[in-house]
CHARMM-style PDB file with segment names, atoms N, HN, CA, C and O in Angstrom:
ATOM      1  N   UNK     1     110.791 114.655 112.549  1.00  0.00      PROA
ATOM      2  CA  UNK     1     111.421 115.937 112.400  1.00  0.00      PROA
ATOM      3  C   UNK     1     110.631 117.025 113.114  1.00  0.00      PROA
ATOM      4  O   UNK     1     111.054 118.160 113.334  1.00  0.00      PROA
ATOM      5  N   UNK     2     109.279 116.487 113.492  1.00  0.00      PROA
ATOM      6  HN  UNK     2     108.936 115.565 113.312  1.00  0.00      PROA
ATOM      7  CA  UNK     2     108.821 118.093 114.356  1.00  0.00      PROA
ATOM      8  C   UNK     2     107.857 119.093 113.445  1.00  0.00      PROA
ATOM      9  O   UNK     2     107.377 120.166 113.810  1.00  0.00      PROA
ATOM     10  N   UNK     3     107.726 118.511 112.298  1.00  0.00      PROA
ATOM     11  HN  UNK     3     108.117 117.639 112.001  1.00  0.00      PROA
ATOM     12  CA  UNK     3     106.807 119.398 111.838  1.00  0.00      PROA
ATOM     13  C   UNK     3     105.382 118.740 111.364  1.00  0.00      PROA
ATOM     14  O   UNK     3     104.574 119.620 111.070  1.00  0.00      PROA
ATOM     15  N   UNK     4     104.938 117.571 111.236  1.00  0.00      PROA
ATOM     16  HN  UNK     4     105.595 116.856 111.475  1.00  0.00      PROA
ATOM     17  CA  UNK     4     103.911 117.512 111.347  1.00  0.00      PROA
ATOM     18  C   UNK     4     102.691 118.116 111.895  1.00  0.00      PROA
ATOM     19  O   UNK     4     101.561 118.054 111.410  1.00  0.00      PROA
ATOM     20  N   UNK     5     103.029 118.650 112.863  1.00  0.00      PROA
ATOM     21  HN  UNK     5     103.947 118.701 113.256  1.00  0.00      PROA
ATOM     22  CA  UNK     5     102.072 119.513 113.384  1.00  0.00      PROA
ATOM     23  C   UNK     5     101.488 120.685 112.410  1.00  0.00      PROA
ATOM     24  O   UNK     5     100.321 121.053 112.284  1.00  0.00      PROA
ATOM     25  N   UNK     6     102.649 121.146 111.772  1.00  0.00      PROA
ATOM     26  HN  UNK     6     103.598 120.847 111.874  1.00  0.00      PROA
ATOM     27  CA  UNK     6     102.565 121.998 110.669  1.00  0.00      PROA
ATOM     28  C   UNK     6     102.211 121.599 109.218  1.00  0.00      PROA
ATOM     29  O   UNK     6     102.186 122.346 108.240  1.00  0.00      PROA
ATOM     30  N   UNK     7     102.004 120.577 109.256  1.00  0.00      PROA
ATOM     31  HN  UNK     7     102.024 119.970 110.051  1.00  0.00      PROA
ATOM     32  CA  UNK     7     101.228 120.108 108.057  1.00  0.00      PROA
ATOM     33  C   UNK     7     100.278 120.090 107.235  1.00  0.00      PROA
ATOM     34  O   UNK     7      99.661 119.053 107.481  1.00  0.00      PROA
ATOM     35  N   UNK     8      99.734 120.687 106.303  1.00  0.00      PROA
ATOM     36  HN  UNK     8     100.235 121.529 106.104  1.00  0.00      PROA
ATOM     37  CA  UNK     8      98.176 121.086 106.309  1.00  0.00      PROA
ATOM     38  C   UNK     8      97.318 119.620 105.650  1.00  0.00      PROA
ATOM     39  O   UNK     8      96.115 119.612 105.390  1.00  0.00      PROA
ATOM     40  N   UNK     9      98.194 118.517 105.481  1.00  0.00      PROA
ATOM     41  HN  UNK     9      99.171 118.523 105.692  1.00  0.00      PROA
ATOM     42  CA  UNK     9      98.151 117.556 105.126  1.00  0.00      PROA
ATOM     43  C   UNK     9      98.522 115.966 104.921  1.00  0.00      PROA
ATOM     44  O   UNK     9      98.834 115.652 103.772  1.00  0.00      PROA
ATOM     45  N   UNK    10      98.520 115.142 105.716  1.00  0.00      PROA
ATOM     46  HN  UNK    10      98.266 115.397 106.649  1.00  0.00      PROA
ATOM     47  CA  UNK    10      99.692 113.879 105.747  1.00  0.00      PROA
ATOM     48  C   UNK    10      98.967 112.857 104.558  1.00  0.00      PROA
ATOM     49  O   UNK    10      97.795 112.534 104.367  1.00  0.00      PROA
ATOM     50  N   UNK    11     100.191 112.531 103.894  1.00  0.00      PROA
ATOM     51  HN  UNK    11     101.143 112.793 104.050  1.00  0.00      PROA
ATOM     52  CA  UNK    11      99.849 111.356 102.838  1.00  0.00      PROA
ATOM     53  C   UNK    11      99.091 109.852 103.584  1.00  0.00      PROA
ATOM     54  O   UNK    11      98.252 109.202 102.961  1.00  0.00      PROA
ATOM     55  N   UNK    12      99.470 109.542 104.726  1.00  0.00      PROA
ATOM     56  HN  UNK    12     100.152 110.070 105.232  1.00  0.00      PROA
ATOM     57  CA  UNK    12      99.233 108.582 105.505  1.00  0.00      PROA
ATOM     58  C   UNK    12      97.937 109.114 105.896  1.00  0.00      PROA
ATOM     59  O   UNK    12      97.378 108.027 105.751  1.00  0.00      PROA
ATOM     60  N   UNK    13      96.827 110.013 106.337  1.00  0.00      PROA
ATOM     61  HN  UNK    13      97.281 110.896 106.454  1.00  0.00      PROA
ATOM     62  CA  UNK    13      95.813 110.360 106.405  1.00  0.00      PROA
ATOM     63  C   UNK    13      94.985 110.014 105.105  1.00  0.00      PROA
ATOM     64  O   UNK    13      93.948 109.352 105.056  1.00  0.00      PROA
ATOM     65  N   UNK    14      95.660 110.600 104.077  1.00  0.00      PROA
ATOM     66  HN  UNK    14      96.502 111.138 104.117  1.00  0.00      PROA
ATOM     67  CA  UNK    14      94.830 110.722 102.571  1.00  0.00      PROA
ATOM     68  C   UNK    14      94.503 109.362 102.520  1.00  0.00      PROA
ATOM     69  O   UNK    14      93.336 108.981 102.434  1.00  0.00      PROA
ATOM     70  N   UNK    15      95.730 108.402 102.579  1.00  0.00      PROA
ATOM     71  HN  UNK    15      96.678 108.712 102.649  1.00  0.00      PROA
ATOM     72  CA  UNK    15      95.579 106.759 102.905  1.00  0.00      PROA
ATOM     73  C   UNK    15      94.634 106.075 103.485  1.00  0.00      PROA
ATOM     74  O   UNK    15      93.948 105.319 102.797  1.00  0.00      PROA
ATOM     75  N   UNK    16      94.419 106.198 104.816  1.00  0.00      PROA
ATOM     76  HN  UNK    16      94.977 106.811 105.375  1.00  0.00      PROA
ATOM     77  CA  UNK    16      93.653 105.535 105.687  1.00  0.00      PROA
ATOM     78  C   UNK    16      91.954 106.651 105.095  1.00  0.00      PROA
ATOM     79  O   UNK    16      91.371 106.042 104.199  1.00  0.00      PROA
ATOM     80  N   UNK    17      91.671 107.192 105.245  1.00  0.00      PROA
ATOM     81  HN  UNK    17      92.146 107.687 105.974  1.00  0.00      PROA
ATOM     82  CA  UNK    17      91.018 108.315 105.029  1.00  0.00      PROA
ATOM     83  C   UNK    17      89.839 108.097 103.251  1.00  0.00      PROA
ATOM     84  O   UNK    17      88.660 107.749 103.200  1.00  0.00      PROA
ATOM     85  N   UNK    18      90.651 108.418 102.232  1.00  0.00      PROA
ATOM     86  HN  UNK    18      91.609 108.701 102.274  1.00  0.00      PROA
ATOM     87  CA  UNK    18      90.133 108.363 101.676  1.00  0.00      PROA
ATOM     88  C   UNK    18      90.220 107.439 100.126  1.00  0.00      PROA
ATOM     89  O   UNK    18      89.604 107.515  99.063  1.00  0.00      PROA
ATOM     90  N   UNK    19      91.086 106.751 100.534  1.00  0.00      PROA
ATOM     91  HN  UNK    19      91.587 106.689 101.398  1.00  0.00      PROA
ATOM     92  CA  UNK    19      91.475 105.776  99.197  1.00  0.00      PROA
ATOM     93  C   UNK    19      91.563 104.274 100.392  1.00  0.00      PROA
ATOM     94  O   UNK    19      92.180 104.066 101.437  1.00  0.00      PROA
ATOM     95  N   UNK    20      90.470 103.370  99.445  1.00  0.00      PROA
ATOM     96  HN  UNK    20      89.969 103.539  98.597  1.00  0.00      PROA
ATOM     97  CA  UNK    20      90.490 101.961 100.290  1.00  0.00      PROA
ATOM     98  C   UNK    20      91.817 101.185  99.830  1.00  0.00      PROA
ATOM     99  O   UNK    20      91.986 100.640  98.740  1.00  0.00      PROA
ATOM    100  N   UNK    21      92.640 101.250 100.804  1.00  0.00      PROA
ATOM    101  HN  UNK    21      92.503 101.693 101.690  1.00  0.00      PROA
ATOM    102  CA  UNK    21      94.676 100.878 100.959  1.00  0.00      PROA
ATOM    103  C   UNK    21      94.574 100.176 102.622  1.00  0.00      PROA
ATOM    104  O   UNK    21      94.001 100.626 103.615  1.00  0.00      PROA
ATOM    105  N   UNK    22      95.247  99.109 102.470  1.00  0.00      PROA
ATOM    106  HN  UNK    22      95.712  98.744 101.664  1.00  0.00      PROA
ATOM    107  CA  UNK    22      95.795  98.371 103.970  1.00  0.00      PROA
ATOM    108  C   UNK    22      97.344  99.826 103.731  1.00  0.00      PROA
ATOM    109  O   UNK    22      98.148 100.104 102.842  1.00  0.00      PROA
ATOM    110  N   UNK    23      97.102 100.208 104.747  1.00  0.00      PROA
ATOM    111  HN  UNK    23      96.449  99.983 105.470  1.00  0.00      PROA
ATOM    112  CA  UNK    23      98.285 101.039 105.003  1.00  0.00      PROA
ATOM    113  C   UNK    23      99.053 100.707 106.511  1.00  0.00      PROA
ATOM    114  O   UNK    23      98.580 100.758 107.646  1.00  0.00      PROA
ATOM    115  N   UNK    24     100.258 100.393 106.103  1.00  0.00      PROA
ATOM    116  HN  UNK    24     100.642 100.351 105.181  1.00  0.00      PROA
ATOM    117  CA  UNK    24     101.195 100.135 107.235  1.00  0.00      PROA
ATOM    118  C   UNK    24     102.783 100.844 107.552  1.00  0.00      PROA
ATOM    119  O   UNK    24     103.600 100.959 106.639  1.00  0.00      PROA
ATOM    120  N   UNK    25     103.089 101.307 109.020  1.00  0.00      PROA
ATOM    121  HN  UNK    25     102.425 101.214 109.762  1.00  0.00      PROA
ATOM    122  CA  UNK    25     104.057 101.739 109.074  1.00  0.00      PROA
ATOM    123  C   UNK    25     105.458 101.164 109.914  1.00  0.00      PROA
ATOM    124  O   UNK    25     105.362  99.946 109.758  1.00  0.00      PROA
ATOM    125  N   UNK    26     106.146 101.303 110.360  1.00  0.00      PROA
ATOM    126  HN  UNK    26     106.224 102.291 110.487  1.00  0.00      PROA
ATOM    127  CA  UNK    26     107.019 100.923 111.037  1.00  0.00      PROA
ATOM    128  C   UNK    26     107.625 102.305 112.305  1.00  0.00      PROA
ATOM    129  O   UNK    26     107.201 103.449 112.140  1.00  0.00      PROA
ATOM    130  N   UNK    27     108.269 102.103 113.080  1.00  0.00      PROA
ATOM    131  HN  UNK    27     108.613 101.174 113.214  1.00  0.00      PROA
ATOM    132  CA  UNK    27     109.052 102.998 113.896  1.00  0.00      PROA
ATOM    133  C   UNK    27     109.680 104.243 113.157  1.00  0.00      PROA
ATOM    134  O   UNK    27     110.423 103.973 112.213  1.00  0.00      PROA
ATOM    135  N   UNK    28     109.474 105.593 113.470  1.00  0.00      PROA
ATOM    136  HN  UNK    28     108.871 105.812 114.236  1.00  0.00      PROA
ATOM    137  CA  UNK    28     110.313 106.836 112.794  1.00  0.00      PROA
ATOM    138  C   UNK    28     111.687 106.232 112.493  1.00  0.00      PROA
ATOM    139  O   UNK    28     112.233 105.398 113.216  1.00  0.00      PROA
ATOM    140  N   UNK    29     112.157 106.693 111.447  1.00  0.00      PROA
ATOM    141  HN  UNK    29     111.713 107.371 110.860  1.00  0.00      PROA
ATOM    142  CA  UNK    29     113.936 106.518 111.222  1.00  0.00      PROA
ATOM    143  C   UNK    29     114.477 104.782 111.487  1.00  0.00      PROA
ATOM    144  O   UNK    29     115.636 104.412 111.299  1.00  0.00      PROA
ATOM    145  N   UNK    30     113.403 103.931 111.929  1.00  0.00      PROA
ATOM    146  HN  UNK    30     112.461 104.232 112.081  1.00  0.00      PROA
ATOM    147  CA  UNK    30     113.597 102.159 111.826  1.00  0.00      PROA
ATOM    148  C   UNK    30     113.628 101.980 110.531  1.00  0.00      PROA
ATOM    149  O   UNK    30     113.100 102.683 109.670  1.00  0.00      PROA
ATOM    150  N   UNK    31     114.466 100.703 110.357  1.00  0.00      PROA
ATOM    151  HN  UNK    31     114.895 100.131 111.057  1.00  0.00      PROA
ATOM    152  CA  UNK    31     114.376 100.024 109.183  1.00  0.00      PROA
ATOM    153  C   UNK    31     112.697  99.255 108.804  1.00  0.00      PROA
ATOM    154  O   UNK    31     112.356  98.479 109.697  1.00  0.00      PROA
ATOM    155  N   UNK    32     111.953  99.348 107.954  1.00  0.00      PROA
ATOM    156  HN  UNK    32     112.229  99.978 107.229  1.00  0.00      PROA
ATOM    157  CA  UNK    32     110.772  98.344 107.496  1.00  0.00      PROA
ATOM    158  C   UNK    32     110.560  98.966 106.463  1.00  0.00      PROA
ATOM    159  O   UNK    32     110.595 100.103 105.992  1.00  0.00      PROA
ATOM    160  N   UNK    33     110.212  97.427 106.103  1.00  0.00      PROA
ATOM    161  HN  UNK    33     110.183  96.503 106.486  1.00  0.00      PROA
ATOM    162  CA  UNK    33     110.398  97.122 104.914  1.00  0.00      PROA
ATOM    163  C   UNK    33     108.626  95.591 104.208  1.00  0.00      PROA
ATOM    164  O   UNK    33     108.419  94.408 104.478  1.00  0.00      PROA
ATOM    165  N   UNK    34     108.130  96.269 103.621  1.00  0.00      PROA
ATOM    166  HN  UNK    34     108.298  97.230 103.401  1.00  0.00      PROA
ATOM    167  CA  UNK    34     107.272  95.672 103.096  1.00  0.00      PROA
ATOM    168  C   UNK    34     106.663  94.645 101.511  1.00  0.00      PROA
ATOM    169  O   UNK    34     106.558  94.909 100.314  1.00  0.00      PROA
ATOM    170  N   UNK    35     106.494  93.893 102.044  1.00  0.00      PROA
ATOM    171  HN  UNK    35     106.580  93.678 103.017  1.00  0.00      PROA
ATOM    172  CA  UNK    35     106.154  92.774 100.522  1.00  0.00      PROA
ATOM    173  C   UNK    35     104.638  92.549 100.507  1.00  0.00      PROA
ATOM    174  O   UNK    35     103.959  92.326 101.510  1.00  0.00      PROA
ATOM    175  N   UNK    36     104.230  92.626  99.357  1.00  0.00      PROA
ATOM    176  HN  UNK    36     104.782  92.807  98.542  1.00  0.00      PROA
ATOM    177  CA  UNK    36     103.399  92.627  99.088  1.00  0.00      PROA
ATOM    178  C   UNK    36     103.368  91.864  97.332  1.00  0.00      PROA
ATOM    179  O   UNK    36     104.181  92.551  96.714  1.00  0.00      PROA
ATOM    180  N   UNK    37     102.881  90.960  96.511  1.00  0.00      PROA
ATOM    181  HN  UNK    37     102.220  90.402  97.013  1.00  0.00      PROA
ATOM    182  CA  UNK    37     102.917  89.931  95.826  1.00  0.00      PROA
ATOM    183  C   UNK    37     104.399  90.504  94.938  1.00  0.00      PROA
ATOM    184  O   UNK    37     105.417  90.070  95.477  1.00  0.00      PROA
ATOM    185  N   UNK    38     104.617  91.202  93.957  1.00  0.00      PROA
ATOM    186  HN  UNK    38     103.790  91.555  93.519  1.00  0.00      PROA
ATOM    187  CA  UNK    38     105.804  91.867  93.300  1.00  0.00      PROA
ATOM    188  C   UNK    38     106.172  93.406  93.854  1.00  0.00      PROA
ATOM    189  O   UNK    38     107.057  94.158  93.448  1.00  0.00      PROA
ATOM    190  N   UNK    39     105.252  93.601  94.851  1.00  0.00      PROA
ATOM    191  HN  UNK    39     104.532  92.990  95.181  1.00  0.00      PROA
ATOM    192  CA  UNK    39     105.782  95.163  95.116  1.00  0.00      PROA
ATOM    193  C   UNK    39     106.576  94.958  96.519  1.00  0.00      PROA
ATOM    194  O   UNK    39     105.946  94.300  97.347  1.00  0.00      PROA
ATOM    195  N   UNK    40     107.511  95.292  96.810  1.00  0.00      PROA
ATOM    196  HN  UNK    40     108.023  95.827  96.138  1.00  0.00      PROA
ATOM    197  CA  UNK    40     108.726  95.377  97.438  1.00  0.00      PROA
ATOM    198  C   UNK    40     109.104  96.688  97.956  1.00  0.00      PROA
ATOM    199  O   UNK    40     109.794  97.357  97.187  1.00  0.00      PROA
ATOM    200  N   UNK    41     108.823  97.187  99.036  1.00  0.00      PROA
ATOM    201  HN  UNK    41     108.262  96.643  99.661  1.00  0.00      PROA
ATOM    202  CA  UNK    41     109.189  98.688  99.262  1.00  0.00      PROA
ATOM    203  C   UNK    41     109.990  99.031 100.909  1.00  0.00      PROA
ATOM    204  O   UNK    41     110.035  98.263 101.870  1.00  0.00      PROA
ATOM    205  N   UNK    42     110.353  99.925 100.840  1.00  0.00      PROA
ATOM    206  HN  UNK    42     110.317 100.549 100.059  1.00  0.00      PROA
ATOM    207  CA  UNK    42     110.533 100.402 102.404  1.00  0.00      PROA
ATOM    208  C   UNK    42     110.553 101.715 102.721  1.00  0.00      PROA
ATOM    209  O   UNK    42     110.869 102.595 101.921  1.00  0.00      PROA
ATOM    210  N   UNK    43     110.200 101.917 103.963  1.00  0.00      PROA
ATOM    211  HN  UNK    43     109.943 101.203 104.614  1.00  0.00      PROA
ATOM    212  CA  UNK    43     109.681 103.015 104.075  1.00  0.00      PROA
ATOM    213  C   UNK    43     110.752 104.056 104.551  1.00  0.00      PROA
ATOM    214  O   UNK    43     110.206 104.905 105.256  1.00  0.00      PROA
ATOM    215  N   UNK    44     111.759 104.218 104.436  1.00  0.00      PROA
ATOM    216  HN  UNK    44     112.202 103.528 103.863  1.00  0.00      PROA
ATOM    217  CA  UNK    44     112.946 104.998 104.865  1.00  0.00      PROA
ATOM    218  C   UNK    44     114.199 105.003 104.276  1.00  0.00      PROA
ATOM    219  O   UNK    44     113.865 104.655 103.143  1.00  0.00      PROA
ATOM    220  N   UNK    45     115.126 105.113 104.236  1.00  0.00      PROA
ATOM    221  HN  UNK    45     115.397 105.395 105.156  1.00  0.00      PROA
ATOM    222  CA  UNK    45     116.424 105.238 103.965  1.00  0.00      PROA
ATOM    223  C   UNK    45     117.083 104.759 105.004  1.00  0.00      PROA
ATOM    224  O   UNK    45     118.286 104.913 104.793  1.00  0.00      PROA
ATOM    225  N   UNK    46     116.864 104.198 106.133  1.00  0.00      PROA
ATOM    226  HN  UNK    46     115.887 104.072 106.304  1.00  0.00      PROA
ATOM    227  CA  UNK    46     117.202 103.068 107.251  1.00  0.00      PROA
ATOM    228  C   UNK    46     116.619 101.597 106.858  1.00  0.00      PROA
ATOM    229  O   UNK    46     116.719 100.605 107.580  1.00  0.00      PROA
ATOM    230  N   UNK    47     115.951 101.643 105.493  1.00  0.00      PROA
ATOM    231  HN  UNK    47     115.870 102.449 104.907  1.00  0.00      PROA
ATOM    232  CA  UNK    47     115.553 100.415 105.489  1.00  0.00      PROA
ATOM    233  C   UNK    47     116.387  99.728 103.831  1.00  0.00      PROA
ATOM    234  O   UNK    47     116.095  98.659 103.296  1.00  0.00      PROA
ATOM    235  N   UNK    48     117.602 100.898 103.263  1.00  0.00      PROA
ATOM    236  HN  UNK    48     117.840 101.767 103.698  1.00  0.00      PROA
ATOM    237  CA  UNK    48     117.961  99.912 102.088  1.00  0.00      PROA
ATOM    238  C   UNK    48     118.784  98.767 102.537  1.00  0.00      PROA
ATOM    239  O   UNK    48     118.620  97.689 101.965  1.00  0.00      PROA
ATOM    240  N   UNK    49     119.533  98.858 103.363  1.00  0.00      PROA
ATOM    241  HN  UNK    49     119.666  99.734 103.827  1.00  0.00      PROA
ATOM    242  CA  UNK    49     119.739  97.415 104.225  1.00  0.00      PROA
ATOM    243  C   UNK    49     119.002  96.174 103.960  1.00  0.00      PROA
ATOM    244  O   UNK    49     119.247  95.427 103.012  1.00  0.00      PROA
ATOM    245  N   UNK    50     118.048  95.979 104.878  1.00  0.00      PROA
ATOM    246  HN  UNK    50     117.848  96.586 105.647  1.00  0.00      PROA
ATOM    247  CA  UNK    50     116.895  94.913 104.478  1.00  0.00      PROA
ATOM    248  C   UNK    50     116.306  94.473 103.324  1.00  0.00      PROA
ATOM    249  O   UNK    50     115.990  93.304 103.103  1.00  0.00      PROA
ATOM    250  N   UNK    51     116.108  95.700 102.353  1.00  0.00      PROA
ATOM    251  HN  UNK    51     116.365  96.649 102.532  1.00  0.00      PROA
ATOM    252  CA  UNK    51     115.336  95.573 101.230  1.00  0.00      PROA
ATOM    253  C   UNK    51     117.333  94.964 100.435  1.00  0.00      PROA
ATOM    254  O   UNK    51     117.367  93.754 100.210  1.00  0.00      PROA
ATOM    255  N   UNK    52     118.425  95.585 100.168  1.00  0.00      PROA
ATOM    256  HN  UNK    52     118.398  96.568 100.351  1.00  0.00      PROA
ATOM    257  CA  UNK    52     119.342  94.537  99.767  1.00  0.00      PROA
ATOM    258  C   UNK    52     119.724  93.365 100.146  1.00  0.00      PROA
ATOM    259  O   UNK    52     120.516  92.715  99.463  1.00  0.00      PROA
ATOM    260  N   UNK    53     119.082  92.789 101.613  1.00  0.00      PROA
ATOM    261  HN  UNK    53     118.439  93.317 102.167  1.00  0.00      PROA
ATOM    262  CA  UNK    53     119.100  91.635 101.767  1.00  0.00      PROA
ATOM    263  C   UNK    53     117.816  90.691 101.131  1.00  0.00      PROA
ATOM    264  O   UNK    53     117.868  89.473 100.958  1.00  0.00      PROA
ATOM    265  N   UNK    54     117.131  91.217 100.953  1.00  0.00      PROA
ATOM    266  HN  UNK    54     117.089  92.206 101.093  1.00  0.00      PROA
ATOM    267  CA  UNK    54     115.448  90.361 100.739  1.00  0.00      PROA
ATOM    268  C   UNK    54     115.936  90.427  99.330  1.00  0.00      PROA
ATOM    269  O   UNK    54     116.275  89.324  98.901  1.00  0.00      PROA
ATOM    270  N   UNK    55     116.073  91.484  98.439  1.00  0.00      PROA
ATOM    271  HN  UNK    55     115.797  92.380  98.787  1.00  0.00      PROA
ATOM    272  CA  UNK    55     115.910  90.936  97.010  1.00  0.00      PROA
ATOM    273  C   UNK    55     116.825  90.250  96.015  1.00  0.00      PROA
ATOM    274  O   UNK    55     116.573  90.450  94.826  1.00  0.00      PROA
ATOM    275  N   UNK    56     118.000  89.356  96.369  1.00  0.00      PROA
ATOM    276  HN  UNK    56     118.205  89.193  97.334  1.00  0.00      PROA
ATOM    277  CA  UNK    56     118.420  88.758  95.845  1.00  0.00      PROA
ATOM    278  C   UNK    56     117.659  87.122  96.594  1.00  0.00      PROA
ATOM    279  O   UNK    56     117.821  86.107  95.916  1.00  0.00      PROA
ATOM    280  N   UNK    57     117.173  87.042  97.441  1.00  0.00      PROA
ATOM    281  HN  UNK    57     117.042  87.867  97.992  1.00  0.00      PROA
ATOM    282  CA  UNK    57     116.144  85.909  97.960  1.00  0.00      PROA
ATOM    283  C   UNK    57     115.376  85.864  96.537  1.00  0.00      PROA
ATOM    284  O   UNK    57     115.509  85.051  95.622  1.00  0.00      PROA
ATOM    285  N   UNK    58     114.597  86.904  96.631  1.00  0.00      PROA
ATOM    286  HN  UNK    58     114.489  87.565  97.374  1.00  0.00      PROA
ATOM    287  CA  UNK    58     113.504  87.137  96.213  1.00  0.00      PROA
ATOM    288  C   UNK    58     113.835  86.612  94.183  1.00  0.00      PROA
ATOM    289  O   UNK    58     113.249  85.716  93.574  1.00  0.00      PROA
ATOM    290  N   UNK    59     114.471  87.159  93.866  1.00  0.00      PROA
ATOM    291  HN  UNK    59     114.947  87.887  94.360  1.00  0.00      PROA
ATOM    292  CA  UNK    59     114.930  87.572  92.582  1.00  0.00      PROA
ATOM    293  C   UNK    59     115.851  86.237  91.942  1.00  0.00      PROA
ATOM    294  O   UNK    59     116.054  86.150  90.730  1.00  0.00      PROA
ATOM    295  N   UNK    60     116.315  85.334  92.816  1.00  0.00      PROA
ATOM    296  HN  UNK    60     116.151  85.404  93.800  1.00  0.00      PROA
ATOM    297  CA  UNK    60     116.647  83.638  92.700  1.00  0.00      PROA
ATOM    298  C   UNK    60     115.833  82.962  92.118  1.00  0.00      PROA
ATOM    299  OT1 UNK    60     116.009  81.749  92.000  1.00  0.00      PROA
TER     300      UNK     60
END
């Protein structure tokens, strides 16, 4: 969106930065989507797609 620049702060900084987290992202506005042992997430609203395909796999 263009405003990062204007940010006085990114959560993804605080991440890598100062809390020990494997932090991972995918493409702006792409679908991804991440698993990790029961946590299941994605990082967009381009990604409930994927995440409704994975969790009836998952949830069998």
């Amino acid at each position: 969106m263009g405003l990062t620049s204007r940010a006085t702060w990114l959560l993804e900084d605080e991440l890598k930065d100062k809390v020990d987290v494997e932090y991972s992202r995918g493409e702006t506005w792409k679908p991804y989507m991440v698993e990790d042992r029961n946590l299941i997430t994605g990082q967009n609203p381009a990604s409930a797609a994927v995440l409704a395909k994975r969790l009836p796999q998952i949830l069998a």
